[in-house]
C-alpha positions as YAML, in Angstrom:
chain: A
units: angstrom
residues:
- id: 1
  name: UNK
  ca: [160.74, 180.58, -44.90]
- id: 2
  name: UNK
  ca: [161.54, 178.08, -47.96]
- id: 3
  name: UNK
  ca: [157.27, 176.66, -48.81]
- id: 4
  name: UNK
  ca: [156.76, 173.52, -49.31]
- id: 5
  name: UNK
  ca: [154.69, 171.85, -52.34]
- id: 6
  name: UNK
  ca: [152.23, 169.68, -50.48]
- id: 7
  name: UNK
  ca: [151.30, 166.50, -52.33]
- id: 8
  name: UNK
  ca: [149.19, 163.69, -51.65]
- id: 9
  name: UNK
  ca: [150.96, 160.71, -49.87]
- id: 10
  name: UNK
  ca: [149.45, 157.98, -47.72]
- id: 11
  name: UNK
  ca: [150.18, 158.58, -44.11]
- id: 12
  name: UNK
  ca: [153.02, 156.83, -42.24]
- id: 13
  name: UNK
  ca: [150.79, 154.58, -40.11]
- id: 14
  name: UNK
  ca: [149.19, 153.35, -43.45]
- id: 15
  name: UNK
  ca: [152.65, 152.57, -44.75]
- id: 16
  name: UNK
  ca: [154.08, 150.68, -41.98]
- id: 17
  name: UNK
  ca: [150.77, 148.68, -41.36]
- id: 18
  name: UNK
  ca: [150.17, 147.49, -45.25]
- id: 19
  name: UNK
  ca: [153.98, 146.65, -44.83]
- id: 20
  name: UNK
  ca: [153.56, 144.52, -41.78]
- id: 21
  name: UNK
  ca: [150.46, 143.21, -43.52]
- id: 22
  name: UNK
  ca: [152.09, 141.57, -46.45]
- id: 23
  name: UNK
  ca: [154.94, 140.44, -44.42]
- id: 24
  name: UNK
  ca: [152.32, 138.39, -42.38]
- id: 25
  name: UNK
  ca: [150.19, 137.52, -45.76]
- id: 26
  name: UNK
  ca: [152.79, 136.51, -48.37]
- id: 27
  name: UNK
  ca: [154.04, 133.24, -46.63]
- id: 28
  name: UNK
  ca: [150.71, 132.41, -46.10]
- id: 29
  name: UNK
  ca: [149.54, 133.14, -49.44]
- id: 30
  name: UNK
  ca: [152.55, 131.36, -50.67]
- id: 31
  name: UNK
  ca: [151.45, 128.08, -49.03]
- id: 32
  name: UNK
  ca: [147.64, 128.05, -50.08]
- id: 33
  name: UNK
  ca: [148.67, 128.54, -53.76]
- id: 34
  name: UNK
  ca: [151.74, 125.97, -53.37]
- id: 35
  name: UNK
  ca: [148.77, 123.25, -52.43]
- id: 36
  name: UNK
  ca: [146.25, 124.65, -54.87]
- id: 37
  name: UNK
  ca: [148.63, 124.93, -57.70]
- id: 38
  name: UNK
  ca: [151.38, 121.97, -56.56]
- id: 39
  name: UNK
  ca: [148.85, 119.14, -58.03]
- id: 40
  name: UNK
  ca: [148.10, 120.80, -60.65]
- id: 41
  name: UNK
  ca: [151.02, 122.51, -62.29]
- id: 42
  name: UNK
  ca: [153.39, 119.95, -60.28]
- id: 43
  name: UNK
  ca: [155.80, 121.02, -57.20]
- id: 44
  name: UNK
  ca: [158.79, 122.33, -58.66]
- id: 45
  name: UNK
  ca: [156.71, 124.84, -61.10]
- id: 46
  name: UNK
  ca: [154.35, 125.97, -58.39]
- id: 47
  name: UNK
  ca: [157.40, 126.90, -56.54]
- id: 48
  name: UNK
  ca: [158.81, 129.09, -59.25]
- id: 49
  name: UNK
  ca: [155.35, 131.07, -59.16]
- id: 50
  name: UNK
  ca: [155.37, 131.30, -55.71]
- id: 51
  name: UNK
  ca: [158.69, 132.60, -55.45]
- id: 52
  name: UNK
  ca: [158.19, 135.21, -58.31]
- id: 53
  name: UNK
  ca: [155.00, 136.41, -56.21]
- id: 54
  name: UNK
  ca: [157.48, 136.88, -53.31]
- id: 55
  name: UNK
  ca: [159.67, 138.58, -55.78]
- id: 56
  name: UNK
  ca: [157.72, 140.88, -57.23]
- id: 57
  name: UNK
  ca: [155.94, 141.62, -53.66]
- id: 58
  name: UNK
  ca: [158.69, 142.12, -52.15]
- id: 59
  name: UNK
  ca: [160.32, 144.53, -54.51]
- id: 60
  name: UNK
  ca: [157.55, 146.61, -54.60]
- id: 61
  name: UNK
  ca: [157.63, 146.89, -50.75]
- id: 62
  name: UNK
  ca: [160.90, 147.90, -51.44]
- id: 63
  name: UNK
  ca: [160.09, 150.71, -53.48]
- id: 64
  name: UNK
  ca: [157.62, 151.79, -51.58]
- id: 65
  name: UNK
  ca: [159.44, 151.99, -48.64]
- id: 66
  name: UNK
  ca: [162.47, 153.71, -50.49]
- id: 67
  name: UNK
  ca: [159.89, 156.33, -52.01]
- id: 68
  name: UNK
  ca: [157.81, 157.40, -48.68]
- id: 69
  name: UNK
  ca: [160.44, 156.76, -45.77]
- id: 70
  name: UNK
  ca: [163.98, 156.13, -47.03]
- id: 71
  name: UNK
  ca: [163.99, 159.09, -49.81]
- id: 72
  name: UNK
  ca: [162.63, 161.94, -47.61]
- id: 73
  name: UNK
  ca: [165.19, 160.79, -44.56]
- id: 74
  name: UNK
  ca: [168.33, 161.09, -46.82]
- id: 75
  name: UNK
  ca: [166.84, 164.55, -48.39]
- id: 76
  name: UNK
  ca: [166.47, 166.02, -44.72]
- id: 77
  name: UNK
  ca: [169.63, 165.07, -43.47]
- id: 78
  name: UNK
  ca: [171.20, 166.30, -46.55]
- id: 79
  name: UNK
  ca: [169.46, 169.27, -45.95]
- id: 80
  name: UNK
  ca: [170.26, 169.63, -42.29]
- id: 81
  name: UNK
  ca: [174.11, 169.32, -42.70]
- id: 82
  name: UNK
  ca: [174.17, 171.72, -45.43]
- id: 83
  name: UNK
  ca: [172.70, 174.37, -43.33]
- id: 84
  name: UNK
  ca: [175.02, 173.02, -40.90]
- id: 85
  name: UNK
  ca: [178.09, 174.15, -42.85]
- id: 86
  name: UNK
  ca: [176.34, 177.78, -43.40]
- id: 87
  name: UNK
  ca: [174.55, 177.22, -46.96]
- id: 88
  name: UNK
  ca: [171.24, 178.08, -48.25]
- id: 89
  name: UNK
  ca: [170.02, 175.30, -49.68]
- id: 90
  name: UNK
  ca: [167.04, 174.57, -51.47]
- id: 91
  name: UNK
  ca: [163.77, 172.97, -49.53]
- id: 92
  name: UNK
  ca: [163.80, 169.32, -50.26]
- id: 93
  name: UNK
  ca: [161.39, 168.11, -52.59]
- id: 94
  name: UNK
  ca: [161.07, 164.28, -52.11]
- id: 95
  name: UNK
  ca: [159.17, 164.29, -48.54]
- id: 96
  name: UNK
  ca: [156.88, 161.24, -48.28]
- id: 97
  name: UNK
  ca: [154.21, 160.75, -46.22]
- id: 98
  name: UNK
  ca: [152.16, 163.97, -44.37]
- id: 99
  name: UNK
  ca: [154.38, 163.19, -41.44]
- id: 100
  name: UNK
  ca: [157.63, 163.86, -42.97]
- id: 101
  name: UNK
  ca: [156.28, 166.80, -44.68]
- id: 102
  name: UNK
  ca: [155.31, 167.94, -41.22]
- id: 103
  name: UNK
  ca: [159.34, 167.19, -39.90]
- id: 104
  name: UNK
  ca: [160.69, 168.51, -42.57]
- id: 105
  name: UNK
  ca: [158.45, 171.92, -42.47]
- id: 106
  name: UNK
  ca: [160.02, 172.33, -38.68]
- id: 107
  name: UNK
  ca: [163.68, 171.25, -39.68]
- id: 108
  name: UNK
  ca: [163.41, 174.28, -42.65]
- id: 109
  name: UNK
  ca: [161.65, 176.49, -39.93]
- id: 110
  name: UNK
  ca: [164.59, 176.05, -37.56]
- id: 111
  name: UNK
  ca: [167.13, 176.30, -40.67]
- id: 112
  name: UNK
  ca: [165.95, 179.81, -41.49]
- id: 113
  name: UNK
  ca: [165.48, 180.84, -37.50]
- id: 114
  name: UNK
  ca: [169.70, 179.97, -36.73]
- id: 115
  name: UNK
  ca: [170.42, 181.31, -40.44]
- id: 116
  name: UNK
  ca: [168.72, 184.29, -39.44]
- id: 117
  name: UNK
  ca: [170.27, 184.76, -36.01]
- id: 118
  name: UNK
  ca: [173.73, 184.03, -37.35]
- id: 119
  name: UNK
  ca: [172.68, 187.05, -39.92]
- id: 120
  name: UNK
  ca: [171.65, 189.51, -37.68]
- id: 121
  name: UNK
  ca: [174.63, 188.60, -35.32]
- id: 122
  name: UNK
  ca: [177.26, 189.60, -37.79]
- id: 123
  name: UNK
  ca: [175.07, 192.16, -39.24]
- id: 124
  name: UNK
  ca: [175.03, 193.89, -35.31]
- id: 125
  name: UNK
  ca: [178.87, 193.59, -34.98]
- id: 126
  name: UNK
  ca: [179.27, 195.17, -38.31]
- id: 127
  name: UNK
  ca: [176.79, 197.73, -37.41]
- id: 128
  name: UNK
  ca: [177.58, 198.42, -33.58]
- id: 129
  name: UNK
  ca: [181.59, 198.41, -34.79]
- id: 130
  name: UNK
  ca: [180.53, 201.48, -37.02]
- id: 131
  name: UNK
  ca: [177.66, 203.61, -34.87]
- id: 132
  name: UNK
  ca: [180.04, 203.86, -32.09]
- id: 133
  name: UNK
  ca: [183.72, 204.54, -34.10]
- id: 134
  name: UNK
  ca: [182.16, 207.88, -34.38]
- id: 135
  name: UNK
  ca: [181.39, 208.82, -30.42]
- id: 136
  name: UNK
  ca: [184.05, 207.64, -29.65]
- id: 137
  name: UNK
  ca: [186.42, 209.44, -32.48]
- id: 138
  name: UNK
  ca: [184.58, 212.67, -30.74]
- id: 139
  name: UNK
  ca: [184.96, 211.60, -27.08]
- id: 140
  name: UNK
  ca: [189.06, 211.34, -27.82]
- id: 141
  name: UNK
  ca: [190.07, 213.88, -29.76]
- id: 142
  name: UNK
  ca: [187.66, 216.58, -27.25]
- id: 143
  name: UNK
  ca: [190.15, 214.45, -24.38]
- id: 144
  name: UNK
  ca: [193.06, 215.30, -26.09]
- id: 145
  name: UNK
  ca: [191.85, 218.95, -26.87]
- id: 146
  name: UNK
  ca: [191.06, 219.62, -22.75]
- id: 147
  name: UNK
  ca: [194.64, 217.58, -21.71]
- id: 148
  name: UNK
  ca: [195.99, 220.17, -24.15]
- id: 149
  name: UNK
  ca: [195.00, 223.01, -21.85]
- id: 150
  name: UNK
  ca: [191.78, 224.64, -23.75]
- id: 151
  name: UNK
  ca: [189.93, 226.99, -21.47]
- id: 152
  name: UNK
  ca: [186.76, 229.23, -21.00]
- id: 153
  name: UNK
  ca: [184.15, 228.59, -24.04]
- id: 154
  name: UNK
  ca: [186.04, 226.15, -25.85]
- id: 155
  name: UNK
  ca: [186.81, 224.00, -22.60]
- id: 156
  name: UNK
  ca: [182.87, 224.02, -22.41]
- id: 157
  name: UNK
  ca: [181.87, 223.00, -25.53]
- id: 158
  name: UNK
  ca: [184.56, 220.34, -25.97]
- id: 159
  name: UNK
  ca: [182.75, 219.33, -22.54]
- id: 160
  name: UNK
  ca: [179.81, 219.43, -24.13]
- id: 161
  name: UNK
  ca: [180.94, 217.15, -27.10]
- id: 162
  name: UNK
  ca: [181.87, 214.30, -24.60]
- id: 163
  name: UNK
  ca: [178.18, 214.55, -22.97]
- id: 164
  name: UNK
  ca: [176.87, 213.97, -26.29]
- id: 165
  name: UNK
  ca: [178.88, 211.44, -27.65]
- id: 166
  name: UNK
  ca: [178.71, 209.62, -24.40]
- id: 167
  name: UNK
  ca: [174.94, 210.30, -24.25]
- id: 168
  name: UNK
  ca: [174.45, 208.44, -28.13]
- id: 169
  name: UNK
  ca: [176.75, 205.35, -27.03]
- id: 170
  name: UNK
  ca: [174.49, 204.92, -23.48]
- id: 171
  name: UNK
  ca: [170.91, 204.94, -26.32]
- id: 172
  name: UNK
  ca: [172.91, 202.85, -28.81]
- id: 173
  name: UNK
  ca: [173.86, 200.32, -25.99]
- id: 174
  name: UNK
  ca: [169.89, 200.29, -24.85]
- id: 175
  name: UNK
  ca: [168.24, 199.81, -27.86]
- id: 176
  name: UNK
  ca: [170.78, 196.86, -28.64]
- id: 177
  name: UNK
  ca: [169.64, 195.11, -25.28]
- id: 178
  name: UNK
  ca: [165.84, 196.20, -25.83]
- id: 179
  name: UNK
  ca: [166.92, 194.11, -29.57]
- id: 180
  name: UNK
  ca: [168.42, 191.12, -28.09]
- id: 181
  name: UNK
  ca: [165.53, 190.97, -25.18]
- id: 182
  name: UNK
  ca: [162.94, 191.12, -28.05]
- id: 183
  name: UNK
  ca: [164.45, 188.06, -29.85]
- id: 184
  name: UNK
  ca: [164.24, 186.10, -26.92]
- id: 185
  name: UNK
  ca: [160.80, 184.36, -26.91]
- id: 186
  name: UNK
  ca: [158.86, 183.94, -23.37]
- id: 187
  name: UNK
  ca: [156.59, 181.91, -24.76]
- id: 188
  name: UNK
  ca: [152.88, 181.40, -25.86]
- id: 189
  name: UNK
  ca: [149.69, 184.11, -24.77]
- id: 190
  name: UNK
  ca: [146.81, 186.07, -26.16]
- id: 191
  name: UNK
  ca: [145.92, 189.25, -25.41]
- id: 192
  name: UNK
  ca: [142.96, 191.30, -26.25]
- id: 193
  name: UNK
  ca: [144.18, 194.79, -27.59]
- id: 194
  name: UNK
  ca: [142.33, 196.93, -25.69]
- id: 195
  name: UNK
  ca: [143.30, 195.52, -22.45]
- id: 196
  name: UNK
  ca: [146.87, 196.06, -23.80]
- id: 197
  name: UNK
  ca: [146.62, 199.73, -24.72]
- id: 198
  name: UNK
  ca: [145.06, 200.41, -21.37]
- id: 199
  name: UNK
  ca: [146.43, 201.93, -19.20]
- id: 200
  name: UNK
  ca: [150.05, 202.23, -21.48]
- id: 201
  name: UNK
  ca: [152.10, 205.50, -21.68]
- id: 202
  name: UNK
  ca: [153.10, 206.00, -25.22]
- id: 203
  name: UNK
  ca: [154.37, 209.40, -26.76]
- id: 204
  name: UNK
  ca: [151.60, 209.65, -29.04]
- id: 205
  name: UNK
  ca: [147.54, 208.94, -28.08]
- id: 206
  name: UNK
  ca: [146.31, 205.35, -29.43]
- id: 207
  name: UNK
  ca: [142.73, 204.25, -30.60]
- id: 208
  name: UNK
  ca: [141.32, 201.09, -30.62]
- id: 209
  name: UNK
  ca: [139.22, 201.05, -34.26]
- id: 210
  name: UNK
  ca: [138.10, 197.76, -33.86]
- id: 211
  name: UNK
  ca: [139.27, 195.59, -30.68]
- id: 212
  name: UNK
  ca: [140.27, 192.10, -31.00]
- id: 213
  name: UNK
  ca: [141.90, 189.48, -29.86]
- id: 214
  name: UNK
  ca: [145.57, 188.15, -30.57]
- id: 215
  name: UNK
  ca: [147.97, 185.22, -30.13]
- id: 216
  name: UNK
  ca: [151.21, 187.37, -28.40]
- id: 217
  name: UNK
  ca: [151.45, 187.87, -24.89]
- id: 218
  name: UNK
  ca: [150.26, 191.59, -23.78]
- id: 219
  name: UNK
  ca: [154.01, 192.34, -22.14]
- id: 220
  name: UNK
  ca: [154.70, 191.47, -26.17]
- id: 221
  name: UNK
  ca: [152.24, 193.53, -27.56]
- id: 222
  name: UNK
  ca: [152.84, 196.71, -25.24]
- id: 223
  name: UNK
  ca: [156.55, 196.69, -26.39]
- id: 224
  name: UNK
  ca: [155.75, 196.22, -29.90]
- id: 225
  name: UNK
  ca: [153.24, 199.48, -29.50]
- id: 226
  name: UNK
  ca: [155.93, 201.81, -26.95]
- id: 227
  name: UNK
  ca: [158.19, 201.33, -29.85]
- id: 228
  name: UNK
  ca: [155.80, 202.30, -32.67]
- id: 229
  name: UNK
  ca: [154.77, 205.29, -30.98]
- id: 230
  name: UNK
  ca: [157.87, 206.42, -30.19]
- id: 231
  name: UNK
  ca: [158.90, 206.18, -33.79]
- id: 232
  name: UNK
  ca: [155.36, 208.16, -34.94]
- id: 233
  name: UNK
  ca: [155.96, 210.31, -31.97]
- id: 234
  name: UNK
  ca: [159.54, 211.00, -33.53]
- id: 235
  name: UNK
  ca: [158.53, 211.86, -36.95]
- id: 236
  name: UNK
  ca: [156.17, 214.22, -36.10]
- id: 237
  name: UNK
  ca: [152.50, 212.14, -35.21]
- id: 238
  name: UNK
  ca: [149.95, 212.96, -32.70]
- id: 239
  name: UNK
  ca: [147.96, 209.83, -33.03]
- id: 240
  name: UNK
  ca: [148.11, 205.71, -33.56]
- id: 241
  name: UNK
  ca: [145.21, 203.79, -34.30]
- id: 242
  name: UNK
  ca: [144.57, 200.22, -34.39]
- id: 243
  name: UNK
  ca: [142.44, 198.00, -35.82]
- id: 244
  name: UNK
  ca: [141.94, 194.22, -35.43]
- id: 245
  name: UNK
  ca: [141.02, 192.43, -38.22]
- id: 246
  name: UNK
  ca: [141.21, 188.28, -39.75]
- id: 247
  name: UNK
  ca: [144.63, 189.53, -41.66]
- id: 248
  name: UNK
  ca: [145.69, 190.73, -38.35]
- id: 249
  name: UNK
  ca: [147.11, 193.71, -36.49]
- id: 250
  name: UNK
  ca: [146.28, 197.06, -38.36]
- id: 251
  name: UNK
  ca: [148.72, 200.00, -36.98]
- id: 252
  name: UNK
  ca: [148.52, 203.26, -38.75]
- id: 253
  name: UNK
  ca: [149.76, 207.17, -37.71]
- id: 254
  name: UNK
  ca: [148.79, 210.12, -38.67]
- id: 255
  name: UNK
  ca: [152.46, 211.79, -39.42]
- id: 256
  name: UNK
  ca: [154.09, 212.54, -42.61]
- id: 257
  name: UNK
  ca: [154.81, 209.19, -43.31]
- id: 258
  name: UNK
  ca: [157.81, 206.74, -45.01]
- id: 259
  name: UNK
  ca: [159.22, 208.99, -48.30]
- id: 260
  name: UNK
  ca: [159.47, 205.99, -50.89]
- id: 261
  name: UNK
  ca: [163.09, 205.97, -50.82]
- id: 262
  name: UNK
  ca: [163.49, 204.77, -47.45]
- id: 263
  name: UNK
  ca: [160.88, 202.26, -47.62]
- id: 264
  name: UNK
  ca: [162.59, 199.53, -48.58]
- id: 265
  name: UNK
  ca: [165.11, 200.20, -45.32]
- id: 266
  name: UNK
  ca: [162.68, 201.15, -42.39]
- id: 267
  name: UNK
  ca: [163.30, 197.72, -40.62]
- id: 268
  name: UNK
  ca: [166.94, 197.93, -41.29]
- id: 269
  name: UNK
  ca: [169.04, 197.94, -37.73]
- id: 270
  name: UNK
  ca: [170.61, 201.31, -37.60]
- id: 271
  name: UNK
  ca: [169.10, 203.00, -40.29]
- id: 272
  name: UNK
  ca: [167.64, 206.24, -38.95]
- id: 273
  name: UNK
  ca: [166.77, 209.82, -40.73]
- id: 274
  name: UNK
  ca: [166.81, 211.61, -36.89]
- id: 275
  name: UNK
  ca: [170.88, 210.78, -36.56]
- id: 276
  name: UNK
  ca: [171.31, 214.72, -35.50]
- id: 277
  name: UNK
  ca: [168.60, 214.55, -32.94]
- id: 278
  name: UNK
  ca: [170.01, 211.25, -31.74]
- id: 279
  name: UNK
  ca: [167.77, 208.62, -33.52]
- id: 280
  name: UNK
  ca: [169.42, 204.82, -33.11]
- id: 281
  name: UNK
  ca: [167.68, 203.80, -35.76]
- id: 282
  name: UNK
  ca: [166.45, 200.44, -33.66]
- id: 283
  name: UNK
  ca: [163.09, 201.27, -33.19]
- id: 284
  name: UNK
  ca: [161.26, 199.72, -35.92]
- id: 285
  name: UNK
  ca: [164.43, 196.40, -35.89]
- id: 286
  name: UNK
  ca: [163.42, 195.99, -32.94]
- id: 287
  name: UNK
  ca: [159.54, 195.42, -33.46]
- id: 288
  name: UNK
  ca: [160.07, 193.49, -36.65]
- id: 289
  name: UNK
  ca: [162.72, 191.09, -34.06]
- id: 290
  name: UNK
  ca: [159.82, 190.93, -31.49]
- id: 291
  name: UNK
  ca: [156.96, 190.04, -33.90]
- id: 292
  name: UNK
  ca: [159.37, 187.14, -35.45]
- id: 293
  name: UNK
  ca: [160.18, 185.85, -32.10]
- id: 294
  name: UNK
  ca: [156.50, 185.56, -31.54]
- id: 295
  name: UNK
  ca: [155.79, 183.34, -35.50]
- id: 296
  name: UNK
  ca: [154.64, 186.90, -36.81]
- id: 297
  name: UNK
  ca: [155.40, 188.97, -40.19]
- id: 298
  name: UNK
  ca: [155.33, 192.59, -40.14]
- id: 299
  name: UNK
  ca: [155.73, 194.60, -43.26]
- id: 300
  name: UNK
  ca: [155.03, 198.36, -44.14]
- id: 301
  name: UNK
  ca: [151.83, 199.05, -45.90]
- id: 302
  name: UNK
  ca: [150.75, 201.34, -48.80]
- id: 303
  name: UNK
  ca: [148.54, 204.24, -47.37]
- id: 304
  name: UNK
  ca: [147.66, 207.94, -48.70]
- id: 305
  name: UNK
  ca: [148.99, 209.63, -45.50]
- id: 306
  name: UNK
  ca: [151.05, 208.13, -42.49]
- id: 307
  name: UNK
  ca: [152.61, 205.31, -41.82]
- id: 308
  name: UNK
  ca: [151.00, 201.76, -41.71]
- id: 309
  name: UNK
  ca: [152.09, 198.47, -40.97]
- id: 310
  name: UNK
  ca: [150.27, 195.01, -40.99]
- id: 311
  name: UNK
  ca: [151.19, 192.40, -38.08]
- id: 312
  name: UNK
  ca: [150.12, 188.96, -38.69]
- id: 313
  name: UNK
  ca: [150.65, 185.97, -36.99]
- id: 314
  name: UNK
  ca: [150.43, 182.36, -38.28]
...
C-alpha cells in the first residue's frame, strides 16, 4: 500500500473550534476598539481599522480553512475517481489535519484492496483460460481417437488419458474455490498457535518452537498451515516448525528448499515445478490471498536449508 508522510497538523476539532471562536470574537472585538479608538482617531478612521482587522482575520481563516479541510477533500476525491477509472495514482500529499490523514490512509487502503482484486481477477481468467486448454486438448482428441474405433492397449491408455486430464481439471477447479474462499474475510479472532496445530492433520509433522499468540482466527490459521505443509510435504519435507515471535509468524521446513530462480515466483497463481505429478501451483497463492484477507504480509525468507516464510500482521 501507497505510505503516507505524516506531518504535524492541528487536529480537526481544534480547527473548527478556533474558527467558531473568532467568528464569535471579531464583531465583538470590532466594537470595543470602534469605542476605544472612535474618540480618539474619529469614527470614520476607526472604522477603516476595524474593517481591515476583519479583513485580514478573515482571510486568514480562509486560508486556513482552504489548507487543513478544503485542500485534502479535493486531493481525496481526486484520488478516489482516478482509481475509479482504473489508474494508479499517486498517494495524495496535501492531507490536513490527523483526521484526514486517517480517511485518506483507509480510502488508499481500499484503492489498493479493489485494484488488487480487479488484478487477480483478470490474472485468474488469463490463467484458468490456459491450465485447462491443455486437459481439455487431451480429453478431445483421446474422444476422437476411441469414436475412431481404437481397441485393446491403446483403447486403455487413451482411457487412461481422459482420467488424468479430467482428474487435473477436478484439482485445478478446487484449489481455485479454496483461492476465492481464502479472499473472503470472516472477520476478526486470535488464536494461540498451539491450540491451532493441535489436533490438525497435515502431511508433514509440525513443532511449536516458541508458542504465541496471534490476531487471525484459528479456522484461518489451520488453512494457512494444511497448505504449507502440503507444499513442504510435496517437495520432499518431513517436518514444519514454527515459531512465534514480535515480527510475527516464523514457518520454516526442513526440505530442499526454493532454488533462487523461482524465488521471485513462489506466490505466483499457477506457477508450480510438480506439473507432471499434478501440482496446481495454488498452494502457496492461496496462503499469501488468506494472510492479505486477514491485514497480513507474507514473504519468503533467506535461510541456509529449507524453506521459510515470515507472516506478519499489522
Amino acid at each position: 500500500m501507497r505510505r503516507i508522510i505524516k506531518k504535524w497538523r492541528p487536529p480537526l476539532a481544534f480547527v473548527l473550534g478556533g474558527t467558531l471562536a473568532a467568528v464569535l470574537t471579531l464583531p465583538i472585538l470590532g466594537i470595543v476598539n470602534l469605542r476605544l479608538w472612535g474618540n480618539v482617531m474619529g469614527w470614520g478612521e476607526a472604522a477603516w481599522l476595524v474593517a481591515w482587522i476583519a479583513i485580514v482575520a478573515t482571510a486568514v481563516l480562509a486560508f486556513l480553512l482552504w489548507r487543513l479541510v478544503l485542500r485534502p477533500v479535493w486531493s481525496l476525491d481526486r484520488y478516489a475517481q482516478e482509481v475509479r477509472k482504473g489508474a494508479r495514482p499517486d498517494a495524495p500529499t496535501h492531507l490536513g489535519t490527523p483526521e484526514f490523514m486517517g480517511l485518506a490512509a483507509s480510502v488508499m487502503g481500499m484503492g489498493d484492496s479493489l485494484q488488487s482484486r480487479a488484478d487477480s481477477l483478470q490474472a485468474y481468467a488469463d490463467h484458468v483460460t490456459h491450465e485447462l486448454k491443455s486437459p481439455l486438448t487431451a480429453i478431445r482428441g483421446a474422444a476422437e481417437l476411441l469414436q475412431a474405433g481404437a481397441k485393446g492397449e491403446d483403447a486403455k491408455a487413451l482411457n487412461k488419458t481422459i482420467t488424468d486430464a479430467a482428474a487435473r481439471m477436478q484439482n485445478l477447479l478446487d484449489d481455485l474455490v479454496r483461492h476465492a474462499r481464502a479472499a473472503a474475510s470472516t472477520g476478526p479472532g486470535t488464536v494461540r498457535v498451539s491450540d491451532a496445530v493441535e489436533n490438525l492433520r497435515a502431511d508433514v509433522a509440525l513443532g511449536v518452537e516458541a508458542d504465541g499468540v496471534l490476531p487471525i482466527s484459528a479456522d484461518d490459521l489451520r488453512t494457512i498451515l494444511t497448505q504449507l505443509a502440503g507444499n513442504a510435504a510435496a517437495h520432499g519435507a518431513n517436518r514444519l516448525s514454527l515459531r512465534v515471535s514480535d515480527a510475527g509468524l516464523d514457518v520454516w521446513d526442513d526440505g530442499p528448499g526454493v532454488s533462487p530462480g523461482n524465488r521471485d515466483r513462489v506466490f505466483d497463481p499457477f506457477f508450480t515445478t510438480r506439473r507432471e505429478e499434478g501440482g496446481t501451483g495454488m498452494g502457496l497463492s492461496i496462503v499469501r490471498s488468506l494472510v492479505q484477507a486477514r491485514g497480513g504480509q507474507i514473504a519468503l525468507q533467506e535461510s541456509g536449508e529449507g524453506a521459510r516464510f515470515l507472516i506478519t500482521f499489522e
